[in-house]
N, C-alpha and C positions, 0 to 999 in steps of 0.2 A: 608607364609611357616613357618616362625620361632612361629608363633602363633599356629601351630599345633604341633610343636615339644612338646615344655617343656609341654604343655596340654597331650600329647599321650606320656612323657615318664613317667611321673608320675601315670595316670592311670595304665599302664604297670608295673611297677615297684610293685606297693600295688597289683595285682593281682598276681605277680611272688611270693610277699614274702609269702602270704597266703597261695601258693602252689598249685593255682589253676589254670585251663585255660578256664574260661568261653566263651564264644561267644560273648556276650555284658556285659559289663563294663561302669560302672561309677563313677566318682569323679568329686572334684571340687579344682579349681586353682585360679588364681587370679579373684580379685571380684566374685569370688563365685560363677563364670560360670560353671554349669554339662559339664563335658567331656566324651562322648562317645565313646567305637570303638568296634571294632565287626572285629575277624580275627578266621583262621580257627584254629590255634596253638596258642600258648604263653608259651615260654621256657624260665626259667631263668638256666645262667651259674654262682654261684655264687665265686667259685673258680678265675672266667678271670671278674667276674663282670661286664655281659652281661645280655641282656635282649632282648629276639629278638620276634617278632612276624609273623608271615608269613601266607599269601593263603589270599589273598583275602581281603587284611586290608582295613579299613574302620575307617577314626578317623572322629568325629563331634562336637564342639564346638560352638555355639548360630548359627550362619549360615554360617561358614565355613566350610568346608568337606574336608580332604586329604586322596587321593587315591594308595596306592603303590601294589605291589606281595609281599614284605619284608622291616618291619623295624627293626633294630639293635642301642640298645641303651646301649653305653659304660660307667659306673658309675664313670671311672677312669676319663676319660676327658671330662666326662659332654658333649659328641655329640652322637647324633641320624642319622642312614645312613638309608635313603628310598631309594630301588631302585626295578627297574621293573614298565613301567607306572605308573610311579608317574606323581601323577595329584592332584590341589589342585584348589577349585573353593571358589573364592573370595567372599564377600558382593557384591560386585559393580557390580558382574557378570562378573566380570574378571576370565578368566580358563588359570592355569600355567600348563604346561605340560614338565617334564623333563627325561633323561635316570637315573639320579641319584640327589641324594639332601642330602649334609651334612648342623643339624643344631645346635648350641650349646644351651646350657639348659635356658642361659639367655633372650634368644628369639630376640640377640641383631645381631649376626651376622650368617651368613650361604653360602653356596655353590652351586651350580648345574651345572652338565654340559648336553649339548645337550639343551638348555632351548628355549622354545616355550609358546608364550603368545597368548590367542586371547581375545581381550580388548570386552569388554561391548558392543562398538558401531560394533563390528566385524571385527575390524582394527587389524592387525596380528603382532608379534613381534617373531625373531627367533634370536637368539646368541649359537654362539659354547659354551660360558661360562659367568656364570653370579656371583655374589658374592654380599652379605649384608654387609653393616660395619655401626658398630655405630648403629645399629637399625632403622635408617634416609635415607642413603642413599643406593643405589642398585646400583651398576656400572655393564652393560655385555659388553664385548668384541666381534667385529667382530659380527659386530648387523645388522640387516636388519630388517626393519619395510615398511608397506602398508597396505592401508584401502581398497585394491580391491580385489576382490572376485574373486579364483581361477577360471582359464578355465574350464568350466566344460568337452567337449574333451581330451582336455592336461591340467590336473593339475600341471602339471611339467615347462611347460612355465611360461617367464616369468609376473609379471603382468606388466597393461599400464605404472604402475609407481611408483618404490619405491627408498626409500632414505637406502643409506648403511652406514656405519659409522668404524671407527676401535675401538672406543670408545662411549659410552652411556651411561651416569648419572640421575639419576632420585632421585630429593632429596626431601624427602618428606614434610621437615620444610620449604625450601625455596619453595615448587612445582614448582619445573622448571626438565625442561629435554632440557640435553645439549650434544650437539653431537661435537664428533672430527674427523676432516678427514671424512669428510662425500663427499658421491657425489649422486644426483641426475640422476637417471634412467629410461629411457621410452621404453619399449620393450627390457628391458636387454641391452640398451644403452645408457651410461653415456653422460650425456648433460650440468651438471651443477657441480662443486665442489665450497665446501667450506668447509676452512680450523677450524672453529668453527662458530656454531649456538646456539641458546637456542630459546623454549617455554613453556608456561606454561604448566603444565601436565593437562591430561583429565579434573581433577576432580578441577580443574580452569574455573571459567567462567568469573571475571574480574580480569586481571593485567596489570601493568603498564610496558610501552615497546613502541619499535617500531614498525607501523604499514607496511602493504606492500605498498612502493612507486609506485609512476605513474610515467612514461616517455614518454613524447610527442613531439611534434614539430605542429608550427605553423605561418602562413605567418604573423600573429599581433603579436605574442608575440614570435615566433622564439622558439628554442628549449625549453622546459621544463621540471624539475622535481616536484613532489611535496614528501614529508617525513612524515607524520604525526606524531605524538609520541602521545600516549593513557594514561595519568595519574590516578588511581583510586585514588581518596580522600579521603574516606569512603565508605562502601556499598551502600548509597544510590547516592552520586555523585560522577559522572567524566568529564573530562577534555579534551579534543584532541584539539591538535596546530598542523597546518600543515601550515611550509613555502613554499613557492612555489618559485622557482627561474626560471629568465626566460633570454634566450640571448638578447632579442632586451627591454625589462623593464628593472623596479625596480622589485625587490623582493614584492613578495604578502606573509602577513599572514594571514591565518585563523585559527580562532579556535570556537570549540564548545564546552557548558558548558550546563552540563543534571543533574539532581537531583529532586528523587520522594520523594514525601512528603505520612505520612499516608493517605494524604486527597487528592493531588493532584501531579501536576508533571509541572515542568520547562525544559524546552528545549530549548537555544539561541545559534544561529549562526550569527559569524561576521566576515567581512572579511577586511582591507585597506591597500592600498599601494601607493606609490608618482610617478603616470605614467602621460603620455599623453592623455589631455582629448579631447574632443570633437574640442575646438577651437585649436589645436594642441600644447597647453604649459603645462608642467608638471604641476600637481593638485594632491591635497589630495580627492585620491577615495577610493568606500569599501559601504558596507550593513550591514545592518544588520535586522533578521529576528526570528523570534521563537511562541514559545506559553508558555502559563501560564497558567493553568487552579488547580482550587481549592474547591473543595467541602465543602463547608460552615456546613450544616446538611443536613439530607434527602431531605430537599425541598431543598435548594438556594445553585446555586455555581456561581461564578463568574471565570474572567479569562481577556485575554489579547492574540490578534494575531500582530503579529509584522512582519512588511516587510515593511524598508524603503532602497532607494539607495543613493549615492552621485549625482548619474546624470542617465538620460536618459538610457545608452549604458553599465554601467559596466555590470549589471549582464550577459546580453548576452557576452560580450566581453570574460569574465573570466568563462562563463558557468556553472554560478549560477541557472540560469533559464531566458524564453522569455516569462514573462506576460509583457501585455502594462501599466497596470493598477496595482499599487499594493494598496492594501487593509488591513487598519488598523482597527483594532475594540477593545473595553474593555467592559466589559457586567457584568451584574450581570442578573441571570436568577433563577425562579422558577418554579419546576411541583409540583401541589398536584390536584390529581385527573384529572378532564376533567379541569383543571385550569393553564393558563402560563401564567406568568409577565416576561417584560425584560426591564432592562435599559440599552442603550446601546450610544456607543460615536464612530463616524467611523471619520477617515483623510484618503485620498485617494491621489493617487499620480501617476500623469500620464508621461507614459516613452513615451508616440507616440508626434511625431514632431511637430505634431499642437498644442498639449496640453497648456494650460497655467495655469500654478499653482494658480494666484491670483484668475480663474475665476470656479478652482472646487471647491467645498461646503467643511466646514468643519461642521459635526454635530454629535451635542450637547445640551443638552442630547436629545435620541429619547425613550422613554416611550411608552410602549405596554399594555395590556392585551389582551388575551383571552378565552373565555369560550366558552365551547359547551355543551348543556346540554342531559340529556338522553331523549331516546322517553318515551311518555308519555304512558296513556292506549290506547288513540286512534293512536299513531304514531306521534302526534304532537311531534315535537323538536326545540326550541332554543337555538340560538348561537348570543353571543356576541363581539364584538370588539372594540377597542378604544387604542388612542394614544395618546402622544402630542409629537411635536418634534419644534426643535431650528435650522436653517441651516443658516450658515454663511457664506459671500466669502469677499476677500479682495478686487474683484474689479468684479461687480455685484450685481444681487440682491440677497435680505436676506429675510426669511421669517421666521415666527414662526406658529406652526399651532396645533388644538385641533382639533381633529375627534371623531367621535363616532357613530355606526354601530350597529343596531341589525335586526335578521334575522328570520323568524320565517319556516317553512315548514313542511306538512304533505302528506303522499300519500296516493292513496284510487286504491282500486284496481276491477274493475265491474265482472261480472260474466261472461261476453266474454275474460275475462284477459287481458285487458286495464288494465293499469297502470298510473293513473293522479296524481301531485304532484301539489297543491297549495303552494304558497310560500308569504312571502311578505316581506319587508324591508324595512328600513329607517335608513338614512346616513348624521349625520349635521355633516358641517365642521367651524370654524372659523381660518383667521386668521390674522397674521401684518405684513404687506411684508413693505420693504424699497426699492424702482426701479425698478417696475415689468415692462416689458417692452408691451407696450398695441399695439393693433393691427394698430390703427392709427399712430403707432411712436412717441408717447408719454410713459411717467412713471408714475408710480403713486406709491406712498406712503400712509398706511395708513392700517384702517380697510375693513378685507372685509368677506363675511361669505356666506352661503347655508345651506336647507333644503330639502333633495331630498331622495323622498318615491318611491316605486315602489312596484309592486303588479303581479305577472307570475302564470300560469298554464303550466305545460309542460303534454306532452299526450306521449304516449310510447305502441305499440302494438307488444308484439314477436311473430311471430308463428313457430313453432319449427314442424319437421317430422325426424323421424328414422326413421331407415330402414339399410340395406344392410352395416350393420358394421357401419354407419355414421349417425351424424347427421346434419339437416341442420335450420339456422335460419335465418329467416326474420323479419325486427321491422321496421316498418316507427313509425314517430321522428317526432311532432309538438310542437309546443307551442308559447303563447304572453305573451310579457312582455311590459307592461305599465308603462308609468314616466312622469313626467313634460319636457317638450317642453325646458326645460330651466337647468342649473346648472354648467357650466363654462364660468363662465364671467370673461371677459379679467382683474379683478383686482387678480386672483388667481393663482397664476406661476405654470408652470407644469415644477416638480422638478423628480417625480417618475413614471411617467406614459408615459415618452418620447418613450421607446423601445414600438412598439406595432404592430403586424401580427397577422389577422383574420388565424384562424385554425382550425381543428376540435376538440380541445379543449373548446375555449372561443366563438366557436360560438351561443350556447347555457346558456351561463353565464348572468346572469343580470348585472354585469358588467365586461365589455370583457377586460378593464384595468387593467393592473398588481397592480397599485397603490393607494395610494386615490387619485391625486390633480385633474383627472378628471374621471368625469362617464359617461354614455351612455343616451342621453337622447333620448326623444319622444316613442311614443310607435311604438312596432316593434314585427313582425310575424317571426319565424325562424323552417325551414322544411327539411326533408330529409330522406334517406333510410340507414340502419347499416344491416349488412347481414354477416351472418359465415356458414362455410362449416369446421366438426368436426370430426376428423378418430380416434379412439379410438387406435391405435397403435402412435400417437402421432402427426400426421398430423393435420395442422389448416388452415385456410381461415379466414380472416377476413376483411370489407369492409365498408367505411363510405363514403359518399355524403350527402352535405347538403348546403343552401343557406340561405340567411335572408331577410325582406323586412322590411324599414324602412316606416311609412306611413307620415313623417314631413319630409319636408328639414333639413338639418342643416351642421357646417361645424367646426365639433366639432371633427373629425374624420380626423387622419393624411394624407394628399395627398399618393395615391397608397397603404392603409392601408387594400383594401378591404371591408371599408365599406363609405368611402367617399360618394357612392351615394346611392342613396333610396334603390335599388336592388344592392345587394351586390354579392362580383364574390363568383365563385362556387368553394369548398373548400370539398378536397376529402384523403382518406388515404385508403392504401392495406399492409396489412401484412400477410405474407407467410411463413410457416415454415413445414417443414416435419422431422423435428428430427434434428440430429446434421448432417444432409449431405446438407440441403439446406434452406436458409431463405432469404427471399426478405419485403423489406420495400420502401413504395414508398406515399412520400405525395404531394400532386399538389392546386394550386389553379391558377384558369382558367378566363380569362375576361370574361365577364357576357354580354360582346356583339356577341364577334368575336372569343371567346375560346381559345383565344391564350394564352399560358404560363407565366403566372407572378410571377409564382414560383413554381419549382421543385425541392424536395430533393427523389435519388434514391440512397438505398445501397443493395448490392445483395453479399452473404456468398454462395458459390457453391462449393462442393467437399470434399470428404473423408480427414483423415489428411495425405494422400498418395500424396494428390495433388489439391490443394485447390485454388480457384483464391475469388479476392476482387475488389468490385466494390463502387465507392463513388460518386455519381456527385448531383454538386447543382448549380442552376441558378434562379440568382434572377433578374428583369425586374428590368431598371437603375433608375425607380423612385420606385420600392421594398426597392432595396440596400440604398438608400437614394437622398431624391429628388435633393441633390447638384450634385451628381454623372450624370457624361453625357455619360455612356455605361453601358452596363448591367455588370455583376457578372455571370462568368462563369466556375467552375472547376472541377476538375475530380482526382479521388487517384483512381490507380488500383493497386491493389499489387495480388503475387502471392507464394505460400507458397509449399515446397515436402518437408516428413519426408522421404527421400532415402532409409533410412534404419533403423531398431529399434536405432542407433544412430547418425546418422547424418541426418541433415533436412537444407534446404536452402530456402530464402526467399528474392523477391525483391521487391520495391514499388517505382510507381512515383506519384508527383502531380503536376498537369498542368493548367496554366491560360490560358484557352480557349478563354477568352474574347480579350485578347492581342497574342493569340498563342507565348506563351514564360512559359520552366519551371520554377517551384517552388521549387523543391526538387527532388532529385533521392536518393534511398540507396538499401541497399543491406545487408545481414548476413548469416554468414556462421556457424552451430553449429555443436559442438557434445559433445554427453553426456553420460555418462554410470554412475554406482553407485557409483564411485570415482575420476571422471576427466570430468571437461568443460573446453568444448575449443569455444569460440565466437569469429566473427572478423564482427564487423559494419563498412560499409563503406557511409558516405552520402556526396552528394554535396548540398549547398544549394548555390542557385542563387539571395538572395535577398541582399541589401545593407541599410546602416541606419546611414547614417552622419561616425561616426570611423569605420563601422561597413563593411566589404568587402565581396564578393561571397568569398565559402570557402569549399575547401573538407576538411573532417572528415575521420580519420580511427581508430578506437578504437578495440586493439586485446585483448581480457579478459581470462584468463588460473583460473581455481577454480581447489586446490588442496584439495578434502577432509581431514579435521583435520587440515591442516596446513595454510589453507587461499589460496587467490586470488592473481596474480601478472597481472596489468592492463598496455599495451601503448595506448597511444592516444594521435593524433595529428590534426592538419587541414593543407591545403597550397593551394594557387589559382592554 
């Protein structure tokens, strides 16, 4: 406001002395900015020494614009009066709307009453009076602010939720905005006062302050609070320390320390505190966790993932997170072209009860490449691989190992539209184990190594028909892959290749192992049908069936893996979608004698967002799950989802151990949301238990005030 004044009384002025009253008008003011205005008069009183302009005023200065029906500018006291729809639109897209606005020439202080704001983001400000001092700061009186967008029915109601104040400062050195006597209101009734607040103003994206606290309760740790406080250090890094205080603890603190570099970005979280540990006597617990990552030059960056705990159970206890496994890695990696190298160093750290730390692998270093190269003229392409890697344990076996892989394949395509891909490979491994443990219950120590080629054709026939808006596809699926009878001899530890389930993925791979330390030997046939059904409004079918025949013995192949025997069981997938109302996914693999079930995974998405259900089950045969295991693997998640209304939507889900008929988890949430207010309330039970670790409902009720932040409770209790 005051930037238009002294700009619009000065152009005014030079066109009153000259005796003129043009329509548009211009000069220039400080820094040499063109000031414009365009009004339908322009009267000088040089006698009262006045200068008034009226109809229609229009002042403009690089991108500010101020709007009045009359301005009058007094030479004697150096003040300017706009009045009639005065309206002044900001840089920042802020528009001030007043009945009247006194400003002095200095551009330092000014007036207005009746004052109406509506901010950038379209959050609204109204004061009976508002007033400039200092050129810094703006105080109005008897101030009401909300970022909710009037009723469109009743504009006159009130909104879901605005804060009042008797006082309101906005300073623009310090950017804060501080309220006095303020109270909190939801439907024009007051719920909340507080006697003084402050936050950063809009045009703040980081300061330093306190954050919105949590309040919980808990049958492990009893009542809770936690406080955060947010320090900025500089622009690129900041700070948050939250103590957590608890009735039945020690106090917990956390804090997080973030700072982006030109090149990369740091982000570390840590937490400790002196509580009751596992064996139930106070201990020094706490985590810590983050990433490093750092772009070196175009090709190479390196970096760092971190997550270590004190024990077993804090992170779940204090609700950090529930992996069993946490996962450390440092790397150095490069892209240039079809080309990737990485060196990399992993510690792994296991939080499940059987774990034993001396017996998981620490490695170091694990060295990669690989290449893939372009098709050639005829379609030939190769690809490259290779490693060497170091694994360590403190009580167990050690290995060291050099791999090297390359792969060659071309496809050729016949005039019936057969599609045949010749392939072929070759994979030497060496390496030095220290106590591998041999099949006859012996160890051995020492060198050990392989040489193992293999040679595939795979065959591929689509036949495709349109018709009637759709299209339909059928492809039977063969091919043989040939290898030596031979290549995992018991002096070679299987370190990476332990996880392993035949699927409609890997049934077709020359080597169906995830890993290098074993491969697939003997030569072997593998056949089947892939079949889709394709609606051009967006509907799809799609369908796999396929088995393998092994033509050697061997016993190379994990018990219940699927391909343990010569003929291997039958391994099947359906995926079903018709748009965003209905999708179905369902993978099986069948015993290959008696077709019984040894493993099903079914998820099924049905229904509009008016009212939608979830369906999750999977069952895996007790020598599937794992041959130690003496009952099968059997569970089920249904959940069930209604948006009630354009804003409120309600949602439950349970999951259930079929195998034992005992749950796992139940919850529940309750939302609503509109363009300036959520309101969330999670409710879960969970049923499992873990040495400190007890069954425990959860209620976590979350409020998001647009502009001003989120206020969170959450707690658990048996």
């Amino acid at each position: 406001m005051a930037h238009f004044g002294a700009a619009l009384l000065l152009a005014l002025a030079a066109v009153a002395i000259a005796g003129t009253a043009p329509t548009i008008a211009q000069s220039r003011v400080r820094d040499d900015q063109p000031v414009y205005f365009r009004a339908d008069r322009v009267d000088a009183d040089r006698q009262r020494g006045r200068i008034r302009a009226s109809g229609r005023v229009e002042v403009w200065q690089a991108d500010r614009v101020l709007i009045a029906d009359d301005l009058v500018y007094d030479e004697r006291t150096e003040i300017a009066t706009a009045t009639g729809n005065v309206a002044i639109l900001e840089p920042s897209g802020d528009v001030i709307f007043a009945d009247a606005a006194e400003i002095t020439r200095d551009l330092k202080d000014g007036v207005a009453d009746n004052l109406r704001i509506r901010l950038s983001d379209n959050a609204r400000v109204a004061a009976v009076g508002g007033w400039r001092i200092g050129g810094a700061v703006t105080e109005m009186r008897k101030a009401v602010y909300s970022p909710c967008e009037p009723c469109k029915d009743d504009p006159e109601r009130a909104p879901i939720w605005q804060v009042k104040a008797d006082r309101v400062v906005q300073d623009s050195i310090d950017k804060t905005v501080q309220y006095t006597d303020a109270q909190v209101e939801f439907f024009g009734v007051p719920v909340l006062y507080i006697p003084y607040f402050e936050h950063p103003d809009p045009s703040v994206k980081r300061k330093s302050g306190f954050l919105t606290p949590t309040f919980g309760n808990d049958t492990l740790l009893g009542a809770w609070v936690r406080l955060p406080y947010y320090y900025t250090l500089s622009p690129q890094r900041d700070v948050t320390v939250t103590p957590m205080v608890t009735s039945k603890e020690n106090a917990l603190l956390a804090t997080q320390y973030r700072e982006r570099f030109a090149n990369g970005i740091l982000d570390m979280t840590g937490s400790f505190t002196y509580a009751t540990g596992d064996g139930g006597a106070d201990e020094v617990r706490g985590h810590i966790e983050g990433i490093v990552r750092y772009d070196i030059d175009d090709t190479w960056r390196g970096g760092l993932n971190l997550s270590v705990a004190s024990d077993d159970t804090f992170r779940r206890r204090y609700r950090f997170g529930s992996e069993q496994t946490l996962v450390n890695r440092g790397y150095i990696e490069g892209f240039r072209g079809r080309n990737y190298a990485v060196a990399n160093a992993y510690y792994f750290q296991g939080l499940r009860r059987e774990d034993e730390q001396g017996q998981i692998p620490f490695v170091f270093p694990y060295l990669a490449y690989s290449y893939s190269g372009q098709p050639d003229r005829d379609g030939g392409r190769w690809s490259a691989d290779a490693n060497m890697l170091l694994l360590t344990r403190t009580t167990g076996t050690d290995s060291r190992r050099v791999s090297a892989r390359a792969d060659w394949q071309r496809p050729f395509t016949s005039r019936n539209g057969e599609i045949i891909t010749i392939s072929a490979g070759i994979q030497s491994d060496a390496y030095f184990v220290d106590d591998v443990k041999r099949g006859d219950g012996t160890t051995y120590s020492g060198l050990a190594g392989r040489v193992f080629p293999h040679v595939g054709a795979d065959w591929r026939l689509p036949l495709v028909r349109s018709g009637a808006g759709a299209t339909q596809m059928i492809e039977p699926v063969g091919g043989l892959i040939a290898a030596p009878n031979f290549g995992n001899p018991n002096r070679i530890p299987n370190e990476d290749s332990l996880a392993f389930d035949l699927d409609d993925l890997n049934i077709t791979s020359a080597n169906p192992f995830r890993g290098n330390d074993r491969v697939a030997p003997g030569p072997r046939a593998y056949y089947g049908m892939r079949a889709g059904w394709y609606d051009g409004s967006g509907i799809a079918t799609t369908a796999f069936i396929g088995q393998s025949y092994r033509f050697t013995e061997t016993d190379d192949f994990p018990v219940a893996s699927g391909l343990e025997d010569q003929l291997s069981d039958i391994i099947g997938r359906i995926d079903i979608s018709t748009g965003r109302h209905v999708a179905a996914f369902l993978r099986f693999r069948l015993d290959k004698d008696d077709l019984t079930p040894r493993r099903n995974e079914v998820a099924l998405r049905l229904g509009p967002p008016s009212f939608n259900v979830t369906a999750d089950y999977v069952f895996l045969d007790k020598a599937v799950a794992d041959p130690e295991f003496t009952q099968e693997r059997e569970e089920v998640l249904l959940a069930a989802a209604s948006q009630l209304t354009p804003n409120w939507a309600i949602q439950g889900r349970t999951r259930r151990d079929l195998s034992n008929d005992r749950p796992i988890r139940h919850g529940a949430r309750l939302t609503y949301q509109d363009d300036c207010f959520i309101f969330a309330l999670d409710w879960t039970r969970t049923f499992t238990s873990d040495r400190d670790l007890e069954p425990r409902n959860a209620v976590v009720a979350r409020v998001v005030l647009k502009t001003l932040g989120s206020f969170g409770i959450g707690g658990s209790a048996s």
